[in-house]
Phi, psi and omega in degrees: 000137187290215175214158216275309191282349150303281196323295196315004172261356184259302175303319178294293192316327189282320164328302208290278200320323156302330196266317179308317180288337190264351164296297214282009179311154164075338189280108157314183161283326189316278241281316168318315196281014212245137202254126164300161170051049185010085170071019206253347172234191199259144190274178156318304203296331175273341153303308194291306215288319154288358156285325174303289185321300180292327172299307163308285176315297159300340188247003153279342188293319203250342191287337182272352179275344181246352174284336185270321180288348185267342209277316205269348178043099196286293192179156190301149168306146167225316162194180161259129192241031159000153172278188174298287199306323187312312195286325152335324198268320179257023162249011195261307222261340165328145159291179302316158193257140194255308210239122187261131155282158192261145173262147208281357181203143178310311204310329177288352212263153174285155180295160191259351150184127193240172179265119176001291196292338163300280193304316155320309187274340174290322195284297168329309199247025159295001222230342193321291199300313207289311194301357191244340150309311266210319197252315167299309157310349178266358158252016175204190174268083196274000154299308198279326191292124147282095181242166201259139168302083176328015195235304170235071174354300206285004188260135176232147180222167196246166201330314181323271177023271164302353191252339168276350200282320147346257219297336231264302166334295205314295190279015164281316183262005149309312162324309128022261168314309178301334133339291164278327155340290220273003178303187161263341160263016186277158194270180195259190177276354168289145177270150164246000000 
């Protein structure tokens, strides 16, 4: 059994992945793929598909530092304890979004049109790897593991960081997303 603030990182990710199907229900790929402010913001289908990338991308940077570190067992889980800058960084990523960040590597950036059920089923199984990340951690102290920011070498946060950061991530471009649904101008399902 997992320890409650763990298990509740599980529950979010699964939250998300419930919240993405019932947006994109009904949704052709035009209407996923269709980007607002003529073509200047990100479609649906280009939210999940940077939650897939970046969810990927962070947790191969950090799963062999916590795999090694579970091997030496740093010390028993106790909570997440982030630094001041950590939590910052993952209240930086909470709805509503105040402040739009640029994304930091071309490898994050999303595809410009996929079919919905790709960029769904990719954002779903980005969580594979998180959710075992995540599991791993209920065997240390994921406070004391120190990993390097896969963005900025020289920024080290420590593991707690990343597991909140995720789902934290997750509803920001859900938000997003749900955003561009509900304009007036997104299109309906008749082709014009």
């Amino acid at each position: 059994m997992l320890p409650a603030e763990l298990q509740d990182l599980i529950d979010q990710v699964d939250a998300a992945e419930a919240d993405a199907r019932t947006l994109v229900r009904g949704l052709d790929d035009r209407q996923a793929n269709w980007q607002p402010d003529g073509g200047q913001a990100w479609s649906i289908a280009q939210c999940l598909d940077h939650l897939a990338r970046m969810n990927s991308f962070y947790v191969e940077a950090v799963l062999p530092r916590v795999r090694r570190a579970a091997e030496g067992s740093v010390a028993p889980f106790e909570s997440l304890a982030p630094t001041w800058l950590g939590r910052k960084f993952v209240e930086s990523m909470e709805p509503p979004v105040t402040r739009r960040f640029k994304v930091p590597a071309a490898r994050v950036a999303p595809a410009s049109d996929m079919p919905v059920a790709d960029a769904l089923a990719a954002f779903g199984n980005s969580h594979t790897r998180y959710r075992e990340l995540v599991r791993l951690c209920a065997g240390l102290d994921p406070n004391r593991v120190r990993v390097p920011n896969p963005f900025f070498k020289w920024v080290w946060m420590r593991a707690s960081t990343v597991l909140l950061v995720i789902p934290a991530h997750d509803r920001r471009h859900l938000w997003q997303a749900r955003r561009v649904l509900a304009r007036p101008d997104f299109p309906s399902t008749a082709v014009h």
